[in-house]
N, C-alpha and C positions, 0 to 999 in steps of 0.2 A: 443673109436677108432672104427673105422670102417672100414673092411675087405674086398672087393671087388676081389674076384678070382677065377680062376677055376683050374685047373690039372694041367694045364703045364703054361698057359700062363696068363696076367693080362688083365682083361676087362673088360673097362669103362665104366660107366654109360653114357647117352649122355647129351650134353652142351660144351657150349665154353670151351676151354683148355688154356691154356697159358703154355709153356713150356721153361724153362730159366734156366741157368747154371750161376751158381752162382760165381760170381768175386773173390772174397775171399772165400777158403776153409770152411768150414761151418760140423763137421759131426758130430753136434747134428740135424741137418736140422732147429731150430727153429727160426733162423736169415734168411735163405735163404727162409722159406714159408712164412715169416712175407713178406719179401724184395717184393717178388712175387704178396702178394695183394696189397701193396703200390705203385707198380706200376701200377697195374690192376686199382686204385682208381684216378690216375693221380694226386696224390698231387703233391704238389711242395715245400713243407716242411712239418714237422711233429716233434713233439717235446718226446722223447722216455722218459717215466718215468718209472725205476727199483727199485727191493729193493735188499739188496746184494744178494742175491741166484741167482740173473740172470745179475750179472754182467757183466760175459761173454760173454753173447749172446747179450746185450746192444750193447757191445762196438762194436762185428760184425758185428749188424743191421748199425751202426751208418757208418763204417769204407765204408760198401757197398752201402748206400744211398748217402756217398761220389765221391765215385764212380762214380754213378749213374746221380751224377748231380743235387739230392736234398738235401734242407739243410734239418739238422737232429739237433735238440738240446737235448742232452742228462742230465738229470737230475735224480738223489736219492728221494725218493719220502720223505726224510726229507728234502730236497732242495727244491723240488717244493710244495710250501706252497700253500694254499689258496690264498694268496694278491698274489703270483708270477703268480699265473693261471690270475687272474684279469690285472696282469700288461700285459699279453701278448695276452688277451682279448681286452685291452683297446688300443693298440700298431695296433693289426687288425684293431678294428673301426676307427682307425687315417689315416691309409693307403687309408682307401674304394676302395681299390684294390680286396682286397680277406676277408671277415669278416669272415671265417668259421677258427675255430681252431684245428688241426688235429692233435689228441694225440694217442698214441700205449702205454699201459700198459702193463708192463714186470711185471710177482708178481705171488704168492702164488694165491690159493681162498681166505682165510684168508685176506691178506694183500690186498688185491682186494675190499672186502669187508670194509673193516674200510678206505680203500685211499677214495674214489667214495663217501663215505658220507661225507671228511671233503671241496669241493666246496659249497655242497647242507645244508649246517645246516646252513643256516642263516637267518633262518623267514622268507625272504624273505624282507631278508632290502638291499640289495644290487645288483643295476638296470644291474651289468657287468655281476655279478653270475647268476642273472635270465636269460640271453640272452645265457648265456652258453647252458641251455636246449633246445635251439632251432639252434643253431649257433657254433656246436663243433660236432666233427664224433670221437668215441673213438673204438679201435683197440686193443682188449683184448688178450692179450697172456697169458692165465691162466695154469700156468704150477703147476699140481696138478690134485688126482686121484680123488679128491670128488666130488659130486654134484654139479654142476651148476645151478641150480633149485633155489637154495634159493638165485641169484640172481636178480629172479623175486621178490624178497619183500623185493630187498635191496633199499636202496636210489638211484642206478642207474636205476632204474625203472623210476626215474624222467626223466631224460637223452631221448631225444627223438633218438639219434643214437647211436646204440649200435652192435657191432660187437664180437664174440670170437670164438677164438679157442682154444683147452685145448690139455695140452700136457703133456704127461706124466714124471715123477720124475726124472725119469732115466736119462733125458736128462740136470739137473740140474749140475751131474759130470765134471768138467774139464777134457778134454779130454788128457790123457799121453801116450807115447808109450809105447806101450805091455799094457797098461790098459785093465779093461774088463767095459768099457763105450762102453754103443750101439754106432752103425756108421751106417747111416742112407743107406749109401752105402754098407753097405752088407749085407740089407734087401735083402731077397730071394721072399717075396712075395708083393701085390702092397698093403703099409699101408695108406688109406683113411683117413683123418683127419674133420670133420663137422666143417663146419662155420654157427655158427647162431647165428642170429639177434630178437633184443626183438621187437616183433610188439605186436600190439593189438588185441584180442582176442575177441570180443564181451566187456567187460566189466572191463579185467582184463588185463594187459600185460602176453605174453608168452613167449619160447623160435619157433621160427621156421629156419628150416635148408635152409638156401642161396645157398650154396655149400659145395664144398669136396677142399682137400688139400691135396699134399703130401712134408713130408719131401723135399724131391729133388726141393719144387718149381711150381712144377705142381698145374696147377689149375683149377677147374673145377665148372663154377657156374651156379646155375638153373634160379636164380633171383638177383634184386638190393640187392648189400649188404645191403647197408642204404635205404632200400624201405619207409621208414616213412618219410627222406628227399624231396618226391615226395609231402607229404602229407599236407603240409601248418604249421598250428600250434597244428595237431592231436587234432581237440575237448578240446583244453587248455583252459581254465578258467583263464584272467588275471583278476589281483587285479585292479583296476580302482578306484580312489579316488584323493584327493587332499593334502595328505598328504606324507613328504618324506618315503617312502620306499617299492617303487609302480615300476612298469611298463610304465603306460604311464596314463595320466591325459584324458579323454574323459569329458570334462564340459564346462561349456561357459567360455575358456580360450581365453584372445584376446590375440593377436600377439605386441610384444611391446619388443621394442629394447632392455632396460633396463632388459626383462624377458630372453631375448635370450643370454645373456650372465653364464645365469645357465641351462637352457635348449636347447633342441631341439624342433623346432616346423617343422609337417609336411603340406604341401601345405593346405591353408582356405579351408575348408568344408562349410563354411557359410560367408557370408557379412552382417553386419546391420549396421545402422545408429542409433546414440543416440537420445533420448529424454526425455522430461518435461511434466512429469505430475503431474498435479493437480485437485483439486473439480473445476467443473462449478462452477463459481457467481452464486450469483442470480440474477437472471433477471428484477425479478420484482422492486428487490431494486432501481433500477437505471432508472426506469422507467422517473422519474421525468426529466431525461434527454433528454426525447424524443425531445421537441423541439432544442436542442443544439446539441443533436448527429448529424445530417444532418453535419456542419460543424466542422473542428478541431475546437480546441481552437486558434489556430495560428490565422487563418481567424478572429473569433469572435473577438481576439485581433487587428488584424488590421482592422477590417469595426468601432469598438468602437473609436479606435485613426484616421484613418479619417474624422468619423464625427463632431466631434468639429475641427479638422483643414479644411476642407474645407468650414465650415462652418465662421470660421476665416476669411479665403482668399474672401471669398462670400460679406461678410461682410468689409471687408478692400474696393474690387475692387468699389462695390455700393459706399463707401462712401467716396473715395477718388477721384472718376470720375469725369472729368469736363461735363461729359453728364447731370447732375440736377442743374447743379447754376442757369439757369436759374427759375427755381420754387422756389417762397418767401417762407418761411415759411416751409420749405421740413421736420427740424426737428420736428418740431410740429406733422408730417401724422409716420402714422405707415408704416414701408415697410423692404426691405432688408438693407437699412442703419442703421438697427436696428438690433446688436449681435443675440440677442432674440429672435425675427421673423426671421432670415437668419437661423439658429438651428435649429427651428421648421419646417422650407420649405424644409432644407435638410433632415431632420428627414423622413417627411411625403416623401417626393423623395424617399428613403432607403425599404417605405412602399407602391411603387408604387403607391404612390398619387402624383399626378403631379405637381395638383397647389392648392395653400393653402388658405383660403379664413380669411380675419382678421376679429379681433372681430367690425371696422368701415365699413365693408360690400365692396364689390367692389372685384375682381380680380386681383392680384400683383404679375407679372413675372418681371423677370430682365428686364430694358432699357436698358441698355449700352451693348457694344459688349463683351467686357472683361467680364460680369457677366453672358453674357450668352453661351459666349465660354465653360465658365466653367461649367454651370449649363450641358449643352449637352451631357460634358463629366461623370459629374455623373449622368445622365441618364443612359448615355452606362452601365455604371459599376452596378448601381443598377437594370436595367435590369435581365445582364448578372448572378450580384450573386440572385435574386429572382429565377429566373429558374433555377438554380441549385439547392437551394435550396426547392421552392416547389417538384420538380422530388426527391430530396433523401428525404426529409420528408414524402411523399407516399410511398415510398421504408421499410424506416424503420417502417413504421407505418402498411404495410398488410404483411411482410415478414419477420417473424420472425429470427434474426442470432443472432449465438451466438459471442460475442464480448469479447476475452479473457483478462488478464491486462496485459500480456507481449506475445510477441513472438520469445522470441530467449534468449539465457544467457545474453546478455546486457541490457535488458529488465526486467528482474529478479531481478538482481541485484542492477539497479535503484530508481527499486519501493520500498516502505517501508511496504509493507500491507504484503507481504509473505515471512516466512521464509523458507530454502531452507537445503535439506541432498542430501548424495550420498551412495551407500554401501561401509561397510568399505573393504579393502583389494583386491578391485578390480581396472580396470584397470583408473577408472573414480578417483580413490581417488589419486594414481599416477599421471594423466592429471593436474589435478586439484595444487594438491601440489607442483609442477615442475616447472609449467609454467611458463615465465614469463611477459605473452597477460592481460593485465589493467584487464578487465571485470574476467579472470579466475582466477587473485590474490584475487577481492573481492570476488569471490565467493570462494575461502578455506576460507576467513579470516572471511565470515562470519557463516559459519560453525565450524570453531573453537570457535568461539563466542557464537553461538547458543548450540552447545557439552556443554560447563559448564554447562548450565539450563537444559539441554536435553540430556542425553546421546544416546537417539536414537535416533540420526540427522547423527550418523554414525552406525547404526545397521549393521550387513551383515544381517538378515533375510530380503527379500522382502517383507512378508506379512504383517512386524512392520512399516516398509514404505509408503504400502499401507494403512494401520490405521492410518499414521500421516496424509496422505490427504486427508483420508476421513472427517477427523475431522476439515478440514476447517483453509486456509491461511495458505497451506506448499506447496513447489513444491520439488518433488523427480528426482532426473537427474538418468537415468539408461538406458538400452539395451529398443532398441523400438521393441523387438517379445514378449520380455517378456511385456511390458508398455500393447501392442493391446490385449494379451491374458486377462490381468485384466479388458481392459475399455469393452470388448465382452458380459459380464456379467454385467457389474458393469455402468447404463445409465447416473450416476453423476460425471463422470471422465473424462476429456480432458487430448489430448493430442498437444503437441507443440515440433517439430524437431526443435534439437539442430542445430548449425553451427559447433560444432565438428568434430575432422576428422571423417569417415568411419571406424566401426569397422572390424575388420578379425582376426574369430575363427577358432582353429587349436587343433590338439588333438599333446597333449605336451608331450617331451617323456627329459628320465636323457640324457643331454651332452653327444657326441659321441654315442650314442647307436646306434647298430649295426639295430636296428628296424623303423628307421627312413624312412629310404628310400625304407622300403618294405609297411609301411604303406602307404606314400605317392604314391606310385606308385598304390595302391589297392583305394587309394580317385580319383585320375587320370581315375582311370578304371571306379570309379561309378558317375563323375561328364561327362564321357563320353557316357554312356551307358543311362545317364537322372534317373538313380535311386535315385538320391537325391529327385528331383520335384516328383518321383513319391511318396516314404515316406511322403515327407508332405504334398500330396494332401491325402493321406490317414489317416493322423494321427493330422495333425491339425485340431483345433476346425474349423468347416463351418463355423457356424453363433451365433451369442450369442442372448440374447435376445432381446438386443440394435437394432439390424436389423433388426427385426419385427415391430419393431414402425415405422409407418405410417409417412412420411415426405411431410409436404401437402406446396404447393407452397407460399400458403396465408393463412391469420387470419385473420375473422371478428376483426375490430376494439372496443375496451372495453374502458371503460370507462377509468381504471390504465394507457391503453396507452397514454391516452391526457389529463389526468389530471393535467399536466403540465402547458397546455392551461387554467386550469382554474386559477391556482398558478400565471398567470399573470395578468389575471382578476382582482384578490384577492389582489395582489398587486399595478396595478395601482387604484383600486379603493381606498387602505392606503394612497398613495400619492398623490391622486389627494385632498383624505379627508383631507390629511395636507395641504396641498397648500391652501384648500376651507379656514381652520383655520387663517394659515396665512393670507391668502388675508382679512381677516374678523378684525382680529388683527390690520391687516395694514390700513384697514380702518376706524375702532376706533378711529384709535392714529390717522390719518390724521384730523379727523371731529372734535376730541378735540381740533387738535391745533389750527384746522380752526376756534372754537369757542372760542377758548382763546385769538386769534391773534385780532377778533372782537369785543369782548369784553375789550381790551385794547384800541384799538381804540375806540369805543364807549365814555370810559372812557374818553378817550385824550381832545376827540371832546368836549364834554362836559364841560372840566377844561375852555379849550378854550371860549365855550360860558358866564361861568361863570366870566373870568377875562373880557371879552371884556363888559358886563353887570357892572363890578364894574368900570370897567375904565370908561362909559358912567354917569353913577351915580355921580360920581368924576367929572366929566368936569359940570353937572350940576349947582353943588353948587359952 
C-alpha cells in the first residue's frame, strides 16, 4: 500500500484522475476501484471469476457493472474451467466483433496462482488457449498481504496482459452493523493503492507501476494499463509446423476448398502454377528421324496415301480418254496408260522431277486435258509441300531444339514410354483423386498402378522424386518454384506447364482463430509496400549453372545428323538389289519357257515332216 500525504491535507501525485461515486454502497472500497478501472478500460463486458472468500465483492462488482450498462458474467473459479475459458474464447472469434476477452480475477495470491496456470498447461496443443496470450486483458484483484513477485515466474508470465492490484485481508470481512470491518469511508488519510502491469524487462518479465487507486474510485494513472497490447506479439516465438497442435502453418500450403472447411486460410502470399518434370531425351537417339521430323506423321500419312491414289486417277483418266484411240497399237508403248509408269511419274513429281524419261527413250507428259488438269494440280501440291519441307529440314538440321514427348497431362498420360507420381498428401494428390476430367482419372489410376511396383511414385520427399527422374522415363507433377529451383543446377531436367488450375499459397491458421485476420492484414501491408518482390530478389537463387551454358543460334552439321540420308541410300540400294534379283528370276523363267515353247515346236514340226515323208512313201508303192 502506498501512502501519499502531508499534515493536513492529501496530495496527489500528477496524472489523469478519474473520480466516480460509486452506484451501490461498496465499504470495503474493492468493487468500487475495480468498477473505476473498468470503466477507465472502456470494456463492454468482462467476465468476473471469484473464489469464495471474495464472494461479496463479486457480486457488488457485478451488481454495479449492471448498472453501468456492461455485461458482467460472474463465475467460481470451479465453474470457470479451462474448456469454459475456450468456449467463450471461441464464441469472441465467432462474433469478429470484438476478439479480445476481458476477465477480472477476484482470489487469494495463492489461488491466483494455481487459477492462471490451469488455461496455460496444455503443451501447447490447443490453437484457442494459445490465442488467449495474445487476445485476453486480465484484471487481478489480489486480495492478500504476500508478495506479488513470485508472480513473475508464475505461468501468468505467459499472459501477454496483465494487470493488478493487491488489497489488503481486512477487506475480506462481511461488513455488519456495529462490526469493526474497515470502511473505506472513514479513512482519515489518502490510501494510494499501485496498479501494475507485467512488462518486459530486458530479458525477463517484471512488475512496473501503471498507476495509483483509491478505495473511493479514484484513479490516477501514469501510463497504459496493458502497455504490451501496443506491442504486437512481444518477440513471441510461434510453433510453425504442419502438425495438429500449432498456431499457424507457414509452408507451401495451397488454398483448397476441401482444406477450408478445417482451417482458416489468410489472403495468398504467393501464386504458382503446376508443373512436369522430367530427364531430357536423348537427342541423339532419335537422330535417325531427322529426315521425318520436318513433317508430322499426319502429313507423311496423307502425301503416302495420295500417292498411289492419284496415281490411280492418273492412270484411269489416260486410259479411259477418248483422246488416244486414235493411235494403233497404244498398249504395246509404255506411257501413263500404264499403273506403273503413272506411280513412277507421280512419284518423281513428289521429288520435283517433273518429267520422267522411260526405259524406250523419248519424253511422256499427259495428252489429254483431264490428265493434265490433274497432273498441274499435283504440281501445285508437290511444290508447295517440298518448300516447306526443304525450309524445316534446314531448320532442324543447323538449330539445335529440344523436342519433349508430351506437353501437357494429356499428353503423358497418352504415351506409354513414361511413368508418372505426385507428392503424397498434397494438394496435387487431392486434384488428382477428386477429379472427375478423363485425362486426371488416368493419371491417379495410373499411379495407383505404378505404387504396387514402386512405392515411391507417391513419396512426400521431393528429393526421392527428383531421383525417380533422374533415372530416366518418370514425369513428377508438383509446384513449378520448387520444379525451376531443381532444373537451375541440375542441365538434364525439363520442364512442361501443366493446364491445371493456378496454385494460391496462404499461411493456414485452426478454424475461427482469432489470428487470422491480423495476419492477413500484415500480408496486405507487405504485398503493398512490394516487400514480398523485394525477399525474393534477395533470397532466390540468381542463376544456376544451367545459364551459363552458351546458347549458340546454330550447329555445324555432323555426320549423326544426316545419317538418316544415308539409311535411305542403304535402303534403296536392298530394294533396288532385290528388284535387280527378281527381274533376273524373271527373266530365267521367261527365256526357259521361251526355249521350252520352241522346242515343242520344233518337235511338232518335225513329227509333221516325218508323217507327210511316210505318207509320200506310201502313195509311191
Amino acid at each position: 500500500m502506498c501512502k501519499i500525504t502531508t499534515s493536513t491535507k492529501c496530495v496527489l501525485p500528477r496524472g489523469n484522475y478519474l473520480f466516480r461515486e460509486p452506484v451501490i454502497q461498496d465499504v470495503t472500497g474493492v468493487a468500487v476501484s475495480l468498477m473505476s478501472v473498468i470503466v477507465y478500460l472502456k470494456w463492454s463486458s468482462v467476465c468476473i471469476i471469484h473464489d469464495n472468500e471474495t464472494d461479496y465483492q463479486a457480486t457488488l462488482l457485478h451488481q454495479m457493472l449492471s448498472a453501468a450498462g456492461i455485461f458482467g458474467n460472474v463465475q467460481r473459479m470451479e465453474q470457470m474451467t479451462s474448456q469454459k475459458i475456450d468456449e467463450l474464447m471461441s464464441e469472441k472469434t465467432a462474433t469478429n466483433d470484438d476478439t479480445i476477452l476481458n476477465c477480472t480475477l477476484l482470489c487469494s495470491l495463492k489461488a491466483c496462482q494455481n487459477y492462471l496456470a490451469k488455461p496455460f498447461e496444455y503443451g501447447r496443443k490447443h490453437v484457442v488457449r494459445s490465442s488467449l496470450i495474445h487476445n485476453s486483458r486480465w484484471l487481478l484483484g489480489i486480495v492478500d498481504n504476500g508478495d506479488i513477485s513470485v508472480l513473475e515466474t508464475n505461468y501468468s508470465t505467459v499472459l501477454d496482459n496483465v494487470a493488478v492490484i493487491q488489497y489488503n485481508t481486512s477487506v475480506l470481512n462481511k461488513p455488519h452493523h456495529h462490526s469493526n470491518t474497515m470502511d473505506f469511508r472513514d479513512t482519515k488519510d489518502c490510501d494510494w493503492f499501485p496498479i501494475k502491469t507485467l512488462t518486459w524487462e530486458k530479458e525477463k518479465r517484471g512488475w512496473s507501476t501503471v498507476g495509483y487507486l483509491q478505495h473511493s474510485g479514484s484513479l490516477l494513472t501514469l501510463k497504459e494499463i496493458f502497455p504490451n497490447s501496443k506491442m504486437g506479439f512481444n518477440k513471441r516465438k510461434f510453433l510453425v509446423g504442419t502438425l495438429p497442435d500449432i498456431d499457424l502453418v507457414a509452408a507451401p500450403v495451397a488454398v483448397q476448398i476441401s482444406r477450408e472447411n478445417v482451417v482458416d486460410f489468410t489472403i495468398p502470399y504467393y501464386y504458382d502454377s503446376p508443373a512436369i518434370l522430367l530427364k531430357k531425351p536423348d537427342q541423339n537417339a532419335k537422330k535417325w528421324r531427322t529426315l521425318i521430323d520436318p513433317l508430322s506423321e499426319y502429313v507423311i500419312l496423307c502425301i503416302f496415301i495420295f500417292l498411289p491414289v492419284i496415281s490411280l486417277f492418273l492412270f484411269f483418266f489416260e486410259k479411259c480418254t477418248p483422246y488416244y484411240r486414235r493411235i494403233e497399237n497404244r498398249d504395246e508403248v509404255r506411257g501413263l496408260h500404264h499403273f506403273s509408269d503413272s506411280l513412277w511419274y507421280v512419284y518423281g513429281a513428289l521429288l520435283t522431277q517433273g518429267n520422267y524419261t522411260f526405259n524406250k527413250g523419248g519424253e511422256h507428259m499427259a495428252g489429254s486435258s483431264s490428265g493434265r488438269t490433274l497432273l498441274s494440280c499435283w504440281w501445285i501440291f508437290c511444290i508447295i509441300m517440298m518448300a516447306t519441307y526443304s525450309g524445316n529440314l534446314v531448320a532442324f538440321l543447323t538449330v539445335t531444339k529440344e523436342k519433349l514427348p508430351f506437353s501437357n497431362i494429356a499428353g503423358l498420360v497418352e504415351q506409354g514410354s513414361y511413368k508418372w507420381g505426385t507428392l503424397e498428401g498434397t494438394v496435387f494428390e487431392t486434384i488428382f483423386k477428386t477429379s472427375t476430367q478423363p485425362d486426371n482419372v488416368k493419371f491417379w489410376n495410373g499411379v495407383f498402378a505404378y505404387n504396387k511396383t514402386n512405392p515411391s511414385i507417391l513419396s512426400a520427399d521431393p528429393n526421392v522424386q527428383i531421383r525417380l527422374v533422374m533415372e530416366g522415363n518418370y514425369a513428377y507433377v508438383g509446384d513449378r518454384t520448387p520444379t525451376e529451383l531443381a532444373m537451375a543446377n541440375n542441365c538434364h531436367l525439363a520442364m512442361v506447364l501443366s493446364d491445371l488450375l493456378t496454385m494460391q499459397f496462404a499461411i493456414a491458421l485452426p478454424n475461427k482463430s482469432p489470428l487470422t485476420k491480423i495476419f492477413s492484414d500484415e500480408m496486405n501491408a507487405i504485398f503493398e509496400n512490394g516487400l514480398l518482390q523485394k525477399w525474393k530478389l534477395e533470397h532466390w537463387p540468381k542463376h544456376g549453372i544451367c545459364d551459363n551454358i552458351p546458347r549458340k543460334e546454330s550447329t555445324p552439321i555432323t555426320l549423326i545428323d544426316i545419317h538418316s540420308s544415308f539409311y535411305v541410300v542403304a535402303i534403296g540400294v536392298f530394294i533396288a538389289s532385290s528388284f535387280l534379283i527378281c527381274e533376273c528370276f524373271k527373266w530365267r523363267y521367261q527365256r526357259k519357257r521361251l526355249m521350252q515353247d520352241k522346242g515343242k515346236q520344233t518337235s511338232h514340226e518335225t513329227d509333221i515332216v516325218r508323217m507327210k515323208s511316210s505318207l509320200e512313201d506310201s502313195m509311191i508303192y
